[in-house]
N, C-alpha and C positions, 0 to 999 in steps of 0.2 A: 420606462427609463428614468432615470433619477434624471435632480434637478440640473438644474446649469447656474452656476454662481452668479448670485450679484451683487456678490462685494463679501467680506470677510465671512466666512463660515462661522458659525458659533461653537462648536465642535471639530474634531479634527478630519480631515475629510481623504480619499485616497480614491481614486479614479482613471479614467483615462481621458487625451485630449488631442486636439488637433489645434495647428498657429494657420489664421489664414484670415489674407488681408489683414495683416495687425491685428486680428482680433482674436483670443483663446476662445475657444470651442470645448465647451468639458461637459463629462457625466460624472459625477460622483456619488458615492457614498460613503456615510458616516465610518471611520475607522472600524467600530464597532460590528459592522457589516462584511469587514474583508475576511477574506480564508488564508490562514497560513501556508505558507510555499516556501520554502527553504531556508526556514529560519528567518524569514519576512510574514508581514502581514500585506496581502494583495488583493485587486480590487476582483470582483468576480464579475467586473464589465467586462465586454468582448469589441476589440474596434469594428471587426466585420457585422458584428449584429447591432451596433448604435448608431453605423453609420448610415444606416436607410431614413431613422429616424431624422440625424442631422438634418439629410437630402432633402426632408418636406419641410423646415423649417429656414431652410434656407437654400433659395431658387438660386442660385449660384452655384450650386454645390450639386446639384442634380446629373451634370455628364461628367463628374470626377469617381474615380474610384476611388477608395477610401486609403489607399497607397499613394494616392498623387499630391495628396498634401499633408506635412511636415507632422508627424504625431510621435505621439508618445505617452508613460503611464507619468502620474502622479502622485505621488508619497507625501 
């Protein structure tokens, strides 16, 4: 899984993310790394296959489905 931000990218970055407890939740990769989709450049994360990962990194997150908290991609 890519990184999880800690604090300004140095590059430009496009990924996906979840909001939970005030806290953003992200994987990304470098722009550089997205595949084009509709005349965008998009991330070739999946929320269902990052979200297992999330789940071990944060004990809280372990009996949520990955639909139950607030997500979305990032550009």
């Amino acid at each position: 899984m890519s990184r999880l931000p800690t604090g300004q990218p140095e590059t430009g970055q496009i990924g996906i993310f979840w909001w939970w407890k005030g806290k953003l939740l992200a994987a990304t990769n470098p722009v550089e790394d997205g595949e084009l989709a509709g005349g965008k450049v998009d991330s070739k994360l999946a929320h269902v296959k990052t979200w297992p990962v999330l789940q071990k990194r944060h004990r809280g997150l372990r009996l949520l489905d990955y639909e139950e908290v607030p997500r979305g991609e990032w550009r």
